[in-house]
C-alpha positions in Angstrom: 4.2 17.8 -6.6 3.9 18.5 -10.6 5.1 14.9 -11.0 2.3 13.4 -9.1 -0.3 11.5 -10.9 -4.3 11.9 -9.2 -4.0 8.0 -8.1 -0.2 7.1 -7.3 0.1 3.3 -6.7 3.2 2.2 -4.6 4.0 -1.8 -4.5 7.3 -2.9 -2.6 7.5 -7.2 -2.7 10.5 -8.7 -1.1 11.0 -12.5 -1.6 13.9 -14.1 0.6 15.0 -17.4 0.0 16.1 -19.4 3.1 17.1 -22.8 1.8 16.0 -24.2 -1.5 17.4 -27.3 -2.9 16.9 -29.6 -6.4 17.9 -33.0 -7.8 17.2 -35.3 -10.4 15.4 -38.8 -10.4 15.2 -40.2 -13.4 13.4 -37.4 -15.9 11.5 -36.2 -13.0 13.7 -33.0 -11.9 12.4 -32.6 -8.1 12.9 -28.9 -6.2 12.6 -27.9 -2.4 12.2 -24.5 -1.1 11.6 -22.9 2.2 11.3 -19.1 2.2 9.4 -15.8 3.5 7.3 -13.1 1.3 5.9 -9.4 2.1 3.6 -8.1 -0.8 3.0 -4.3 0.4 0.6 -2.6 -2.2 -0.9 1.4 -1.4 -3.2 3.9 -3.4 -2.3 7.4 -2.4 -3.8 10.4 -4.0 -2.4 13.6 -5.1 -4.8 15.6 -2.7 -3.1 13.4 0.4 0.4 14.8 -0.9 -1.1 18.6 -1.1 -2.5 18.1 2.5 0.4 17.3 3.7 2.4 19.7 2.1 0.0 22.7 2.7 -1.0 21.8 6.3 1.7 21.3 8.1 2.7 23.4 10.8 0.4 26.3 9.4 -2.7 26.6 12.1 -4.7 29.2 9.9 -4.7 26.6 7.1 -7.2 24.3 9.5 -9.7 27.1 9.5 -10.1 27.8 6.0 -9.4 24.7 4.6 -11.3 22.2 2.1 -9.7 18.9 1.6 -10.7 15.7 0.1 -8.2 13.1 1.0 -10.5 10.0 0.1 -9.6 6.3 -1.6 -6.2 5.7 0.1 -5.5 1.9 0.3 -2.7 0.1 1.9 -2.6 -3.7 2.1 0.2 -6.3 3.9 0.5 -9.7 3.5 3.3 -11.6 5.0 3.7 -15.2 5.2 6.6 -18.2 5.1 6.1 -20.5 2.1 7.3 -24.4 2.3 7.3 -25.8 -1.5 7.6 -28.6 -3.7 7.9 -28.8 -7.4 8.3 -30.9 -10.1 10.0 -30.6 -13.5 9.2 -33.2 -16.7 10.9 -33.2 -19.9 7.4 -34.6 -21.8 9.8 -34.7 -25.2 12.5 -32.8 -26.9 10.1 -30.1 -27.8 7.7 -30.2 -24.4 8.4 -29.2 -20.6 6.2 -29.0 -17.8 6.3 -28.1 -14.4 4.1 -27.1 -11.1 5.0 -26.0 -7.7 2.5 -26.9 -4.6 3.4 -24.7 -1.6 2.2 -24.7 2.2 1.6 -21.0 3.5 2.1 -20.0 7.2 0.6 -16.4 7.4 3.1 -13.9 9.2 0.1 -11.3 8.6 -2.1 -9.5 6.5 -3.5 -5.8 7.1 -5.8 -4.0 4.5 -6.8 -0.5 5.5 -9.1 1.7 3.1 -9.4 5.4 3.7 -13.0 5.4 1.7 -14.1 8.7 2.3 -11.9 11.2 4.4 -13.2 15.2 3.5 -12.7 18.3 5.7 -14.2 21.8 4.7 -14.0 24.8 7.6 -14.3 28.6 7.4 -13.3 29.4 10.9 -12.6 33.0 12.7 -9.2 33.8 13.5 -8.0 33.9 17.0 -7.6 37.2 16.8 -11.0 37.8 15.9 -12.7 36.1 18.3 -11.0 37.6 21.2 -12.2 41.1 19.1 -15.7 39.4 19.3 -15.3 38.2 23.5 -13.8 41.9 24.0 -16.9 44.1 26.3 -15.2 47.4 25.3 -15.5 46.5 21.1 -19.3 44.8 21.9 -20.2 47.9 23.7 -19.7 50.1 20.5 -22.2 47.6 18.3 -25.1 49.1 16.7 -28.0 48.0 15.0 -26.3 47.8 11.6 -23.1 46.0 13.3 -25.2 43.0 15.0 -26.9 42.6 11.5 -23.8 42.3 9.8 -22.5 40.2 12.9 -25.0 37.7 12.3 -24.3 37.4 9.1 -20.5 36.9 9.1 -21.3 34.1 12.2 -23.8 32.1 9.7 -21.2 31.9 7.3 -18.9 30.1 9.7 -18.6 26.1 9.6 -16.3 23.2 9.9 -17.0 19.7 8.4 -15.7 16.6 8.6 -16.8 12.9 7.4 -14.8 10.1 7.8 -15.5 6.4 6.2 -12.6 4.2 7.1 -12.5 0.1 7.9 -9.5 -1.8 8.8 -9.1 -5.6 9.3 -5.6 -6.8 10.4 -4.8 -10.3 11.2 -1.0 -10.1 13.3 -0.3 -12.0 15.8 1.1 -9.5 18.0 -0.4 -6.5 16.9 -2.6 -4.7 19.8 -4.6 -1.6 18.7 -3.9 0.7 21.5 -5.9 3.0 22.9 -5.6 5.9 25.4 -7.0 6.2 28.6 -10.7 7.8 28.4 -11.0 7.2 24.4 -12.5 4.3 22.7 -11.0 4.7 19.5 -7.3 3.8 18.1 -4.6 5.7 19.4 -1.4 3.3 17.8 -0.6 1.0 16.3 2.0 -1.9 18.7 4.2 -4.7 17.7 4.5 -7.3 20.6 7.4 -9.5 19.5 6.8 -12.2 22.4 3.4 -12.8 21.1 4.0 -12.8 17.1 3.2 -16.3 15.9 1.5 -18.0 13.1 -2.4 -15.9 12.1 -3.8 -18.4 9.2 -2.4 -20.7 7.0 -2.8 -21.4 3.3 -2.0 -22.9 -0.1 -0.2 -21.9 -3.5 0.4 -23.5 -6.4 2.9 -22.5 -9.6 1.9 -23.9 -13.1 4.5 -23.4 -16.2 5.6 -25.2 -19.3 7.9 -24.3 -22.2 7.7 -25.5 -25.8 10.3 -25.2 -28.3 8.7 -24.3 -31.7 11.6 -24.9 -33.6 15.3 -25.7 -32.6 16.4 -21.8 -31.8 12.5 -20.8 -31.0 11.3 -21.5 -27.7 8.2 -19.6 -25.5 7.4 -20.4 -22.1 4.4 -19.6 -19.8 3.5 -19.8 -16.1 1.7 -18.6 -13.7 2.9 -18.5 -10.0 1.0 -18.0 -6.5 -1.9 -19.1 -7.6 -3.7 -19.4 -3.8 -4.6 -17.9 -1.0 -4.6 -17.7 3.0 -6.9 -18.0 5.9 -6.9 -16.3 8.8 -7.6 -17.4 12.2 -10.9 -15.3 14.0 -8.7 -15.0 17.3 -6.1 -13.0 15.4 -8.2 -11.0 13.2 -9.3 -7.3 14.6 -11.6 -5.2 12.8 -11.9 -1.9 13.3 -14.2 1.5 11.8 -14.9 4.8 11.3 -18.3 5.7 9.7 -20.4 7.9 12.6 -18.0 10.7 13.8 -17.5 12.9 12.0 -18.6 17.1 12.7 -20.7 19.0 11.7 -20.5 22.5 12.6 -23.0 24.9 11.1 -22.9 28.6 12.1 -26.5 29.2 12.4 -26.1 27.2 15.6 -24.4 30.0 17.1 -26.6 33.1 16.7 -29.4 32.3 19.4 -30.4 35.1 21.0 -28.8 37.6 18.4 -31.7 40.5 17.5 -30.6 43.6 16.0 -33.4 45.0 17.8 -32.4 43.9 21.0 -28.9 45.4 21.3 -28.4 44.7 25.1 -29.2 41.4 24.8 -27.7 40.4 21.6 -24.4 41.4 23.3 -25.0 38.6 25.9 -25.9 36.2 23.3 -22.5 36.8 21.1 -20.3 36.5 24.5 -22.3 32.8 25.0 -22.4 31.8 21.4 -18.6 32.9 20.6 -17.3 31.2 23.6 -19.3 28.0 22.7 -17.5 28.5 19.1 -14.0 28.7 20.2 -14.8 25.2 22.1 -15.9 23.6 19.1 -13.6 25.2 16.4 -10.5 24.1 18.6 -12.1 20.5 18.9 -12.0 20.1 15.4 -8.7 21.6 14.5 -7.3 19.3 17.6 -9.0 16.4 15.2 -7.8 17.4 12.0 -4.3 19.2 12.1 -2.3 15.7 13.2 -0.8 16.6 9.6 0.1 12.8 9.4 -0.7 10.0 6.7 -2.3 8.6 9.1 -4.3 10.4 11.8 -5.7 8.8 13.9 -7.1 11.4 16.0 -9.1 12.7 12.8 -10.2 9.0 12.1 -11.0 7.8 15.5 -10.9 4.0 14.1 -13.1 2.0 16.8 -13.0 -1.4 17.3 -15.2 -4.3 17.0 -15.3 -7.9 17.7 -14.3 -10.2 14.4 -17.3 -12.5 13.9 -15.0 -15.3 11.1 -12.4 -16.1 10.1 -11.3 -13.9 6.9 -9.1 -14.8 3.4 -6.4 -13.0 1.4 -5.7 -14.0 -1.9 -1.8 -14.3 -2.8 -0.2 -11.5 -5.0 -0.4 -13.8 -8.6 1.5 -13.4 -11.4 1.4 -14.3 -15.1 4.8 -14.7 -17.2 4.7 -15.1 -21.2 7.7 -15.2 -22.8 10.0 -16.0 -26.1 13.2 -17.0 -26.8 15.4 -17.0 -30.2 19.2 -18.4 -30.3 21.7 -18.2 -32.7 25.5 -19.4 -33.2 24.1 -22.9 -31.5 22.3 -20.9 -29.0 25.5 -19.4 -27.6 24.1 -16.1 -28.4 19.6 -16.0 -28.0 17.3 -12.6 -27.8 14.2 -12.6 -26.1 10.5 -10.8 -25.5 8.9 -11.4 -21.5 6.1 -10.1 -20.6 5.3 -10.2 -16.7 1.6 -9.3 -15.0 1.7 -8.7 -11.4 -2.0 -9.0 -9.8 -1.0 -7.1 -7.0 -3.0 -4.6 -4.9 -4.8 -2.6 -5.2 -4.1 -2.8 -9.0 -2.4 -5.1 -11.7 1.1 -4.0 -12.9 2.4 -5.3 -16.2 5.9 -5.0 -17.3 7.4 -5.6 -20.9 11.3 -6.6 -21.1 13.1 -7.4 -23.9 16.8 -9.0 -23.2 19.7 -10.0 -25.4 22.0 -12.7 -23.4 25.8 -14.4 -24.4 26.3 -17.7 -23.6 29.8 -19.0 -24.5 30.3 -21.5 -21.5 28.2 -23.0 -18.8 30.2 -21.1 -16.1 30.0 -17.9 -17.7 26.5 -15.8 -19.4 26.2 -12.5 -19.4 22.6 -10.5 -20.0 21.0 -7.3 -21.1 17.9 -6.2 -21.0 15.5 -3.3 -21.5 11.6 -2.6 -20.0 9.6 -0.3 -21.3 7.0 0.3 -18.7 7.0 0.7 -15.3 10.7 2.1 -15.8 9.2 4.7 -18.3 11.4 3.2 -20.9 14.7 4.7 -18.9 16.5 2.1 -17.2 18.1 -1.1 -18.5 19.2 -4.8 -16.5 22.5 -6.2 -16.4 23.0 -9.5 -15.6 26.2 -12.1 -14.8 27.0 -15.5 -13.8 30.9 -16.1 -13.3 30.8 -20.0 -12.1 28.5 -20.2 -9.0 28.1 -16.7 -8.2 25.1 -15.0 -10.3 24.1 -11.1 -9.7 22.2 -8.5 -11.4 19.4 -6.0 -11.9 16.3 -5.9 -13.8 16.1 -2.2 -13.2 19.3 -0.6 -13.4 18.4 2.4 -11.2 18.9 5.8 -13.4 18.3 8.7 -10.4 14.8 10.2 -10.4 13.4 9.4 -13.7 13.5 5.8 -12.6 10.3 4.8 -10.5 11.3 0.9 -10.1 14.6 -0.7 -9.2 15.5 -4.3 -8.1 18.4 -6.3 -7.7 19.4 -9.9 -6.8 22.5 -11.8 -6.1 23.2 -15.4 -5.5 25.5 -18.6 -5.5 24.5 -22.4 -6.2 26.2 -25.6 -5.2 25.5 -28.5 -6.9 25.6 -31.5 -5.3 26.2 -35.1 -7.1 27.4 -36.1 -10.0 26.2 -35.1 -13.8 22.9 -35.7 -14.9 23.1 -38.7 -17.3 22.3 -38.2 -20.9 20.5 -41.6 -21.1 18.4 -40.3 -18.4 17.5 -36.5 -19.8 
């Protein structure tokens, strides 16, 4: 818990390449791709991590408990990507090269928790069967129904909710429960998943060399978005139920000066308290991330289509060789415009170069690693793996790893034709 920040951002991308392909034709260098991406991107607050640690399992906690989990986020986007791109050497000095792409969305979900805030001072069990007990409200006096009413006033439980979720899955039915008209769960249908929307991308780079061992490069990649279909899109809200329980409701007909029926009334109103105080902790102490008892997310009929933007990103970097470039040392800086915020990484990398089958690299970020993990890469003929985030235990809050092999196909590209 002490290593929590007030807004923790999560943001898990996995990119899978199932075939890609590239070949030459003339100075044009032509590349195929078919593949599948999930950009998952969440906002969770501190005060979500302290409700869950503090309320689970503990029912006293629900009645004296104030709790503001607001501003959690989570967003999904899913889709298969079918590209084509083209490479041109402009001159020795000049390259250039763009990427369009074809989306097929798998899915896209964007849930906001906007407003999510419990406060309760509830009596104990034990004290309201003291306060349903004849034998204790037959020894109440003036002085003790005064005090009585007092102590019930300062009773309350609140609860406001303002949540919206659209989803667009093909697939995905919000269930519900038989008598209830909100959200229950969540279910995957795998005989019904299928294309939701459909979209385009587009990657734009070039590199320039400055000088014969200088060289910087920039791109930027997923420039696009994705539509998705009205029939696959479900909306669903939370905004008017929450509680509001004030105490004052319960002490009608309590009169110090009427002792015989004041007892009456605190029999009726306690019992009409217990009702209500074991509603709401029914509706708050789910103890889960997401509740859905507590939000009672109802749904409504999508009136459009909607659009997602792809996850961008932005690449700048620089390059300087030495011993013929056998040996070079670079700078890269990498912005990911990812949800719900941007995430920019610094990495600087040393790489060895003696032979076209055989490079190793190094390299170092400073950022979202805290400055305390390193990469390690290798390419031993075909075969390639490595890390950009060598993953150091707990102190390391990003880690990611690759691993590949290429085949080329055809001859040598000729030198008359590069």
């Amino acid at each position: 818990m002490n290593r929590l920040k007030d807004n923790n951002k999560l943001n898990v991308n996995f990119s899978t390449e199932i075939l890609s392909a590239g070949w030459y034709k003339g100075k044009n260098f032509w590349s195929f791709n078919i593949g599948l991406r999930t950009d998952i991107g969440a906002n969770l607050t501190k005060s979500m991590f302290t409700f869950l640690n503090e309320m689970d399992g503990i029912e006293d906690n629900w009645r004296n408990s104030n709790y503001d989990i607001s501003n959690q986020q989570l967003n999904i986007n899913a889709y298969a990507e079918v590209g084509l791109g083209l490479s041109r050497q402009i001159n020795s000095r000049l390259t250039v090269g763009d990427r369009v792409k074809a989306l097929l969305g798998i899915g896209n979900m964007d849930l906001k928790l906007n407003n999510v805030a419990m406060n309760a001072s509830l009596p104990s069990d034990a004290r309201i069967s003291q306060l349903q007990d004849p034998a204790y409200l037959s020894g109440l006096g003036v002085d003790d129904i005064t005090k009585l009413r007092s102590e019930i006033e300062s009773y309350h439980a609140n609860l406001a909710v303002d949540a919206h979720l659209e989803s667009s899955f093909k697939g995905l039915n919000l269930k519900k429960e038989d008598g209830q008209d909100y959200i229950s769960d969540f279910e995957f249908e795998s005989k019904d998943m299928g294309i939701a929307g459909y979209g385009f991308g587009i990657d734009l780079g070039a590199s320039y060399k400055i000088m014969d061992n200088l060289t910087v490069s920039a791109s930027i990649l997923d420039l696009g978005f994705i539509s998705w279909s009205k029939s696959s899109t479900q909306i669903a809200n939370a905004k008017a139920s929450g509680i509001d329980m004030k105490g004052s409701d319960y002490t009608s007909g309590i009169d110090p000066s009427d002792i015989p029926g004041s007892i009456t009334a605190i029999e009726n109103n306690i019992k009409n308290l217990q009702t209500d105080a074991n509603g709401y902790m029914e509706r708050v102490s789910g103890g889960d991330v997401l509740d859905y008892e507590m939000l009672q997310l109802r749904t409504e009929e999508a009136s459009k289509s909607r659009k997602s933007r792809l996850a961008s990103t932005l690449v700048i970097g620089a390059e300087y060789g030495f011993f013929n470039n056998k040996l070079a040392v670079g700078a890269l800086s990498t912005t990911r415009f990812v949800q719900p915020d941007a995430l920019t990484e610094l990495t600087f990398s040393a790489n060895y170069r003696p032979k076209s089958w055989f490079n190793v690299a190094l390299s170092y970020s400073v950022i979202q690693s805290a400055g305390k993990s390193f990469g390690l890469g290798l390419k031993l003929g075909p075969l390639f793996v490595g890390t950009d985030y060598m993953f150091l235990g707990k102190n390391t809050n990003s880690v990611s790893g690759f691993v590949g092999i290429s085949v080329p196909l055809g001859g040598k590209k000729s030198s008359k034709e590069g």
